[in-house]
C-alpha atoms as one frame of an Amber mdcrd trajectory, in Angstrom:
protein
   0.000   0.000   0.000   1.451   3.497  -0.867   0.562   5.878   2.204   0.114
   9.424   1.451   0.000  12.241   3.870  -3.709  12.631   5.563  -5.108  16.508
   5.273  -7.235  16.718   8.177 -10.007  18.788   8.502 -11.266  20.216  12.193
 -13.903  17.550  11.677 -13.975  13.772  12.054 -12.557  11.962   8.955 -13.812
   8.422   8.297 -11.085   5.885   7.417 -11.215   1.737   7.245  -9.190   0.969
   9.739  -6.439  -1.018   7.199  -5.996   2.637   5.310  -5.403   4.203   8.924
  -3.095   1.577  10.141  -1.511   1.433   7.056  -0.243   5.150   7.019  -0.166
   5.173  10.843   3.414   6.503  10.565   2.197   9.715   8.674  -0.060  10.619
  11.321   0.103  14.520  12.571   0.474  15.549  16.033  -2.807  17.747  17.226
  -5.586  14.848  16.222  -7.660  13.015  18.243  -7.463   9.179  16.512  -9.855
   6.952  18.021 -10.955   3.252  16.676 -14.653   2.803  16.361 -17.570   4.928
  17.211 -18.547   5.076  21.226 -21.962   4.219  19.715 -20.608   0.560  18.530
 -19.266   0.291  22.197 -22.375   1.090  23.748 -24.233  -1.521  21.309 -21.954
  -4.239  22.789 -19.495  -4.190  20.038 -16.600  -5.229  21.982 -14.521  -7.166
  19.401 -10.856  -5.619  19.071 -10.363  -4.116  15.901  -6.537  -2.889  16.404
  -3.503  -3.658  18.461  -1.987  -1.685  21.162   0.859  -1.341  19.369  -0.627
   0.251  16.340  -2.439   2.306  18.542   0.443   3.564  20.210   1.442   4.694
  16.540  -1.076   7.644  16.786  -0.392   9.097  20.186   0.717   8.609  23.659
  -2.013   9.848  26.107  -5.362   8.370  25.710  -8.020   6.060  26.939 -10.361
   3.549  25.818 -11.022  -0.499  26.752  -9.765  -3.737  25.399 -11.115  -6.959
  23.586 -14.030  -8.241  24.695 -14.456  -5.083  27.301 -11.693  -6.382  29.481
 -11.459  -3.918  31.757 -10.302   0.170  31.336  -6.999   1.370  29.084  -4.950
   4.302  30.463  -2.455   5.024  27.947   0.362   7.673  29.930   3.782   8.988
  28.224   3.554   5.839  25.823   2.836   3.136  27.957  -0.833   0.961  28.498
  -2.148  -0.278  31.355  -5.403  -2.472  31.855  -7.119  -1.360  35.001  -9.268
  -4.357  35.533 -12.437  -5.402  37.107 -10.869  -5.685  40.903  -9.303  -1.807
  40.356  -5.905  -3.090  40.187  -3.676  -1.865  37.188  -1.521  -3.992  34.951
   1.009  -3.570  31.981   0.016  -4.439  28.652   1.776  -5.954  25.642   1.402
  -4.442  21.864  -0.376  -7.629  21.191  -3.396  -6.589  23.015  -6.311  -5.681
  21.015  -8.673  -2.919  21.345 -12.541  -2.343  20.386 -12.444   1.484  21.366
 -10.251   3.673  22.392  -8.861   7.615  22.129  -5.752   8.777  21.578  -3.578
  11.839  21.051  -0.217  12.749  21.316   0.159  15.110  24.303   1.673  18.543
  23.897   0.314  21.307  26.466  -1.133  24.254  24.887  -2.572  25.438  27.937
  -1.330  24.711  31.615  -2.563  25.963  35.455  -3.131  24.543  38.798  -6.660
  23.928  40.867  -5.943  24.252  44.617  -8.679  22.467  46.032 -11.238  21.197
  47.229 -12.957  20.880  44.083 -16.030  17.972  43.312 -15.603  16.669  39.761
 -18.400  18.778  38.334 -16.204  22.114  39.559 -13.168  20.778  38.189 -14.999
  20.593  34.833 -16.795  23.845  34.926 -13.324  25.643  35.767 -11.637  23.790
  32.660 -14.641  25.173  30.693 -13.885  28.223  31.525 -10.154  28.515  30.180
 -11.082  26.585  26.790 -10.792  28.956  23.733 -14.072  27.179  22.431 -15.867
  24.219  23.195 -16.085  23.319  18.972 -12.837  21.182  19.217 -11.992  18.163
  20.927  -9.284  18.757  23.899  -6.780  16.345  25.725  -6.089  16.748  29.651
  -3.807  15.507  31.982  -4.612  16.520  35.850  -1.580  15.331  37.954  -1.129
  15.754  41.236  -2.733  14.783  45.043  -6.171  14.133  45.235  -8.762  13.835
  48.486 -10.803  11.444  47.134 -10.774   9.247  43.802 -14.016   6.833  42.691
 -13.518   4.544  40.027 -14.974   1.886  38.276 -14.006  -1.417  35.670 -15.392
  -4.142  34.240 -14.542  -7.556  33.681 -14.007  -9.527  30.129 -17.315 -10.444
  28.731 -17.821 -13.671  26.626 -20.313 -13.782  23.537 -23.532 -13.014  23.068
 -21.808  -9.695  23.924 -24.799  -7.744  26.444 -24.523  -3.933  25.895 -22.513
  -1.646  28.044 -25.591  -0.153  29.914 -26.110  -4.007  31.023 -22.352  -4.876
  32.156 -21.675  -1.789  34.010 -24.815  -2.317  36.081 -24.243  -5.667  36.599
 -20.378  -5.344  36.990 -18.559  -6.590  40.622 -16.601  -3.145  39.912 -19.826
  -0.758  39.315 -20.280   0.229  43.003 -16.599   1.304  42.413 -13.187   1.524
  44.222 -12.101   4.143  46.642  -9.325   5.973  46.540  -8.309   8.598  49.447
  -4.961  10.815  49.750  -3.766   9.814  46.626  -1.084  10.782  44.250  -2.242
   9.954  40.449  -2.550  11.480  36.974  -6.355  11.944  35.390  -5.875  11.553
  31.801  -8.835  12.212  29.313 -11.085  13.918  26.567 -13.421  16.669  26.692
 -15.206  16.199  22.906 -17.881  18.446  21.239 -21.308  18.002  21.885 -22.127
  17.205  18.308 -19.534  14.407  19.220 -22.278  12.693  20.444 -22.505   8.835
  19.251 -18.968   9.264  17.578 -17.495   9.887  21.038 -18.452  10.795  24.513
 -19.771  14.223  24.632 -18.252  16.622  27.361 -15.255  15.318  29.856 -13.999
  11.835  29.594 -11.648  10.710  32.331  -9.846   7.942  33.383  -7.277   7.632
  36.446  -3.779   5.976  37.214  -2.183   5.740  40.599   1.345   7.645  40.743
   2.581   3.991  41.522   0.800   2.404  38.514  -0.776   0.033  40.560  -4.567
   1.054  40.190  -7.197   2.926  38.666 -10.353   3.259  36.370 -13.408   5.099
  34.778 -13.867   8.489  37.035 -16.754   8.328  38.378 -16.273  10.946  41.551
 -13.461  13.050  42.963 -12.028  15.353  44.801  -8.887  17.277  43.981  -6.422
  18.818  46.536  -3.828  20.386  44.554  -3.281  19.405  41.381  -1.720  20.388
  37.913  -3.424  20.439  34.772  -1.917  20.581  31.309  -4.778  20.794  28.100
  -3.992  19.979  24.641  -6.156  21.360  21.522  -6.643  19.027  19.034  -8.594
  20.394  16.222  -8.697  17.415  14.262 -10.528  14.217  14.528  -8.940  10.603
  12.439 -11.525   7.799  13.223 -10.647   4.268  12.002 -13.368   2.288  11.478
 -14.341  -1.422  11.252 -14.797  -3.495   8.228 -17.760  -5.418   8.714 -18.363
  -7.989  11.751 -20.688  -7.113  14.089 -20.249  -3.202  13.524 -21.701  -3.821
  10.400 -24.386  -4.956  11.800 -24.985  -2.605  14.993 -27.691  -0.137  15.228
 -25.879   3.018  15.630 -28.327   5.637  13.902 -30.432   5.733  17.824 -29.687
   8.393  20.666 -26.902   6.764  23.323 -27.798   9.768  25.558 -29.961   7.640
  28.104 -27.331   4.409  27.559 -24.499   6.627  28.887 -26.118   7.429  31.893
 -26.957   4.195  32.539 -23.486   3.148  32.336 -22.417   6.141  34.627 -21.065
   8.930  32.352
């Protein structure tokens, strides 16, 4: 295959996933790439569709799950771990596949500090206020000690996949794990709202222990004081699927009332 450099628009920009792989080493620095549509996730579409290692091609700050929804993907200065159902954090191997995930390749356009206490809610509202617009996707990192931390996983699911509203409300992890007086990093998206069924609308955030020993899906928190580093990305690359069951998925209905279920 002869690769040619992408243009990308400030807009997302379909791709089979083969084409995207295949000129992964062209890719440009401020865009978002994410495999698959959060709308095929929240169907139960939980096949992987591209390897760690290819995803790592596109960025090195990001989040997403694995094959068969086995449990949450941190990606931090390069490296993946698999937070999994019991909260506990784990390297992962190139080999590992992935049905969903965002990624981006983090250089700080923007940077401050948040001396606490702050809920979750107020630490989004106050990163609202310093974007130039909320038309464009945007990377974070938060690093620093936090009060309180509530996460969740999920374990591996086996075929007939349910949908995510199902697992998450049926998962051991969904009451969630506790963190207090912790050191960590918050990685994560904030996306458009007409984002919505392509990727999660608003902030998206997933957490890592300063040890690398634990984390998950941000459910609740509470910062002390922490740094915070934002990254514009006014470009969207989306690699999608050839056929399987994403084919098949009904993505055309709302996922508003899905997400909520599932606790974003």
């Amino acid at each position: 295959m002869t690769c040619r450099r992408a243009n990308f628009l400030p807009v997302a920009i379909l791709l089979p996933l083969a084409l995207a792989a295949g000129c992964a080493g062209t890719a440009e620095r401020d865009v978002l790439f994410q495999t698959a549509t959060l709308g095929a996730l929240v169907e139960g579409v939980y096949d992987g569709n591209l390897t760690v290692g290819e995803l790592k091609k596109h960025g090195d700050l990001g989040l997403g799950t694995f094959d068969a929804l086995d449990g949450e993907l941190v990606m931090l200065d390069g490296r993946v771990w698999r937070i999994r159902a019991d909260g506990k954090a784990e390297a992962v191997g190139d080999e590992e596949t992935t049905p969903f995930a965002t990624v981006t390749f983090f250089e700080a356009d923007h940077t401050g500090s948040l001396e606490g206490p702050f809920d979750l809610a107020r630490v989004e509202e106050m990163l609202d206020t310093v974007l130039p617009t909320k038309n464009i996707p945007y990377a974070v990192k938060i690093e620093g000690t936090f009060a309180r931390v509530k996460t969740r996983s999920v374990p591996r699911q086996t075929k007939p996949y349910p949908r995510l509203a199902e697992v998450t409300a049926r998962s051991p992890g969904a009451p969630g794990f506790e963190f207090e007086n912790v050191r960590g990093t918050l990685v994560g998206f904030r996306c458009p709202q007409y984002a919505k069924g392509l990727n999660f609308p608003g902030w998206h955030l997933h957490f890592l222990t300063a040890d690398r020993t634990a984390g998950g899906h941000v459910l609740e928190l509470v910062t002390e004081k922490v740094r915070f580093a934002l990254d514009y990305t006014p470009a969207i690359l989306v690699a999608l699927p050839e056929g399987g069951a994403f084919y098949e998925a009904d993505l055309a209905s709302d996922k508003s009332a899905d997400l909520k279920r599932a606790g974003k």
